[in-house]
C-alpha positions as CSV (number, residue, x, y, z in Angstrom):
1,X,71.2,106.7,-47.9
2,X,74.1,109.3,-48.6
3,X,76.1,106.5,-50.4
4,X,73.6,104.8,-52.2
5,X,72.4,108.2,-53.6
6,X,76.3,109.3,-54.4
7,X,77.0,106.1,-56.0
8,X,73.8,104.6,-57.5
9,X,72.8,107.5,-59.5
10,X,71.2,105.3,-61.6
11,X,68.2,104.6,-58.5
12,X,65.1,107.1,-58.3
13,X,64.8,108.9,-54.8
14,X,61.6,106.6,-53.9
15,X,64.0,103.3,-54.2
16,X,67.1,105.1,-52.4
17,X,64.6,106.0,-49.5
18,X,62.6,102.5,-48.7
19,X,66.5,100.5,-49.4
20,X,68.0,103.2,-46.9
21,X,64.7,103.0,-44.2
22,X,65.2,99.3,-44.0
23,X,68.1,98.9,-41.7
24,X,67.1,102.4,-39.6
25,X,63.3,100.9,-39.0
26,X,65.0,97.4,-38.3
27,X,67.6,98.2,-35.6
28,X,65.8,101.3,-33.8
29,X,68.8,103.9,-35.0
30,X,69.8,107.0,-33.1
31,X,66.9,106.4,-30.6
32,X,68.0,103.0,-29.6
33,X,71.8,103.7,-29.1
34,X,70.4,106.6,-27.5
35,X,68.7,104.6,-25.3
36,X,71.1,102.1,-24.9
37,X,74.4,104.3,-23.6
38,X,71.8,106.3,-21.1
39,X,70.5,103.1,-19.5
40,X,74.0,101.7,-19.6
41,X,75.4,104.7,-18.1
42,X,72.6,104.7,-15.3
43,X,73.0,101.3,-14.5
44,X,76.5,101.7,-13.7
45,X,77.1,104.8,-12.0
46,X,76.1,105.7,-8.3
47,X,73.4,108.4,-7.4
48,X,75.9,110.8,-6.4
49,X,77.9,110.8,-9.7
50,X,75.0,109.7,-12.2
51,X,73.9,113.7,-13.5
52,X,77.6,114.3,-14.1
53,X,78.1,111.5,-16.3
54,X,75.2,111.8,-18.0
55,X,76.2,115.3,-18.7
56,X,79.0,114.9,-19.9
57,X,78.2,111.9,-22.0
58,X,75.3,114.3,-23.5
59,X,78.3,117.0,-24.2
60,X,80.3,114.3,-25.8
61,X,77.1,113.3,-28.3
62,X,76.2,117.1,-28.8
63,X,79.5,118.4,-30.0
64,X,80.5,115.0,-31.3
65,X,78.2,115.1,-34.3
66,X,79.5,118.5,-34.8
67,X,83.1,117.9,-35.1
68,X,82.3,114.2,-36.9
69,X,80.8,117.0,-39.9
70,X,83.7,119.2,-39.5
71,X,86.4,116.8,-39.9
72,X,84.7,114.7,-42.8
73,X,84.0,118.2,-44.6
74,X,87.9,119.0,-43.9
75,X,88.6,115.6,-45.2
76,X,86.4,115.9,-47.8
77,X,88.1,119.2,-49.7
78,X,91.4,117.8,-48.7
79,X,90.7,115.5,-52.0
80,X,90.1,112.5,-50.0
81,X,87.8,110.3,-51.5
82,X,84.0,109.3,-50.1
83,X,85.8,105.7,-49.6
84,X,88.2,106.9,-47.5
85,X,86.1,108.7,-45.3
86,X,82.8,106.4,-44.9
87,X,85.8,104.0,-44.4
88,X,87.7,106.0,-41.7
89,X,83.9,106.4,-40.2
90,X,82.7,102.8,-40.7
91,X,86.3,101.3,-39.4
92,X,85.8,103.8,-36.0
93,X,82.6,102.5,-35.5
94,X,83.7,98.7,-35.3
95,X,86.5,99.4,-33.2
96,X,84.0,100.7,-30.8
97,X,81.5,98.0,-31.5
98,X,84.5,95.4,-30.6
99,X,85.5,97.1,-27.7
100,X,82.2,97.0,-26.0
101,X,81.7,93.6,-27.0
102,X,84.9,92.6,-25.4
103,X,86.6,94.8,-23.2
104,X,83.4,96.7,-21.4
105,X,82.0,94.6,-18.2
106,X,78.4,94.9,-17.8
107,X,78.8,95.8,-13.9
108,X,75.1,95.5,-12.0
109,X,74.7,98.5,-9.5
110,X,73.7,97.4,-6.5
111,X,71.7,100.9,-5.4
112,X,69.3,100.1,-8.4
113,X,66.0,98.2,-7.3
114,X,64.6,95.7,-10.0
115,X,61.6,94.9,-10.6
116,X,60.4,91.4,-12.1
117,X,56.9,92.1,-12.6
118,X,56.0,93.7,-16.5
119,X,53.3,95.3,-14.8
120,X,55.3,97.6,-12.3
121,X,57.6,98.5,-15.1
122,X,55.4,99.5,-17.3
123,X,53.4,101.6,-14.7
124,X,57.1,102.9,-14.0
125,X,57.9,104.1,-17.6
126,X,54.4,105.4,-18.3
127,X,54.1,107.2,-14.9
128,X,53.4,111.2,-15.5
129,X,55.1,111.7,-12.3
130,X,58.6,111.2,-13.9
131,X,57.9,114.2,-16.5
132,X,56.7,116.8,-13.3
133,X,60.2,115.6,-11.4
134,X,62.2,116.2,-14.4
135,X,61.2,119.7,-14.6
136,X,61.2,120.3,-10.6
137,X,64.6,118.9,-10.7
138,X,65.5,121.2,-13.6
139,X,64.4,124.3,-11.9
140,X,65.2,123.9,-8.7
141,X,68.1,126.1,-7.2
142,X,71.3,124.7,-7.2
143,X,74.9,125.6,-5.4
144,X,77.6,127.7,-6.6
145,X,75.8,129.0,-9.8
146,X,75.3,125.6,-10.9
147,X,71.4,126.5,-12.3
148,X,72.7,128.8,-14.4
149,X,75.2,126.2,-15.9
150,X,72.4,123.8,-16.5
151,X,70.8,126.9,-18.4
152,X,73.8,127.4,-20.7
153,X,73.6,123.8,-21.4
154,X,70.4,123.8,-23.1
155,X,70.9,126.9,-24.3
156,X,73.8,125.5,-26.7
157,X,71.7,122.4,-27.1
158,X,69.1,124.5,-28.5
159,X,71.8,126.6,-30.9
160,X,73.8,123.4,-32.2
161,X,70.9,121.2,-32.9
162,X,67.7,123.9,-33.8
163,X,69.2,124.7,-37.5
164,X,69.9,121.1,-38.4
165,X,66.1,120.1,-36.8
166,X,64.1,123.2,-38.8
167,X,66.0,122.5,-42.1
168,X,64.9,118.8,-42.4
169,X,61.2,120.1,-40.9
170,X,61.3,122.9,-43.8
171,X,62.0,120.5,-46.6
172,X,59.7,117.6,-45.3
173,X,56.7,119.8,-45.1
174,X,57.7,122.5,-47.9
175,X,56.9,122.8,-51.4
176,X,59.9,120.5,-52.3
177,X,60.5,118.1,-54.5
178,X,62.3,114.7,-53.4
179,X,64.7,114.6,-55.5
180,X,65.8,118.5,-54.7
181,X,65.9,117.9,-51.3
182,X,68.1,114.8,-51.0
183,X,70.7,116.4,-53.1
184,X,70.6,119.7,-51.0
185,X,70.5,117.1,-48.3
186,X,74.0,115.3,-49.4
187,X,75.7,118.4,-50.5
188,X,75.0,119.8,-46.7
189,X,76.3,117.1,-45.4
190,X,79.5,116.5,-47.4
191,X,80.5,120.5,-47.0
192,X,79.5,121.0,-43.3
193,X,82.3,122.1,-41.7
């Protein structure tokens, strides 16, 4: 969307939108890579070391997008153009693309039971038992001060992502216009830093 509003001036916010939507409501986005490396990550990694990894894969997502920001906004008012940094961006992406395609083995754990049956899976997923462990388990005392860590965790969580999340909720429900808020939109985007 960003591009297509930077260089096709010419479109109206309404066609800029549905052309940008396409591809996000096609493929899933964020929430099905998100979905994707978890399960990956899960599937691969023993009990004992599974909340570890998933930690600090969450850590590497959380402050990720953050730096991604700061560097293109560095880039960006070091005069390079919106070519070479969508380019940079784009040509990262399908070096990781190709080297999970090629290079990353899709290694079955052996401590993980499978089911065939649809039935049992979905009764899995949609089982309200899984949402009172979760917050059991994050409660729960912990050694060496490790609670507390868990705590601080969220806590940064909460202060990296809350702005970005109550901006977007402001100008979807506020008395905005479209067109306003996509270029406040891009302009945030391009001078984060």
């Amino acid at each position: 969307m960003l591009m297509l509003s930077v260089y096709f001036t010419s479109w109206n916010a309404e066609i800029v939108s549905a052309v940008s939507a396409i591809p996000v409501a096609v493929t899933g986005s964020r929430t099905a890579i998100s979905m994707i490396i978890y399960s990956y990550v899960t599937d691969t990694t023993s009990i004992k070391q599974r909340t570890f990894r998933v930690g600090v894969l969450t850590a590497v997502r959380t402050f990720g997008k953050s730096l991604g920001s700061a560097v293109g906004g560095w880039m960006s008012k070091g005069g390079m153009s919106y070519y070479a940094i969508f380019g940079l961006s784009g040509g990262l992406d399908l070096i990781g693309f190709f080297y999970v395609l090629f290079f990353l083995k899709n290694i079955k754990n052996p401590d993980v039971v499978r089911s065939k049956s649809t039935c049992v899976k979905l009764k899995h997923i949609f089982n309200f038992r899984n949402i009172t462990d979760t917050v059991v388990s994050f409660f729960r005392k912990r050694e060496k001060g490790d609670r507390i860590r868990l705590f601080l965790l969220v806590v940064i969580l909460i202060c990296t992502m809350a702005p970005m999340q109550g901006k977007q909720i402001c100008q979807k429900f506020g008395n905005t216009c479209i067109v306003p808020t996509t270029n406040v939109c891009i302009i945030n985007l391009i001078h984060k830093s």
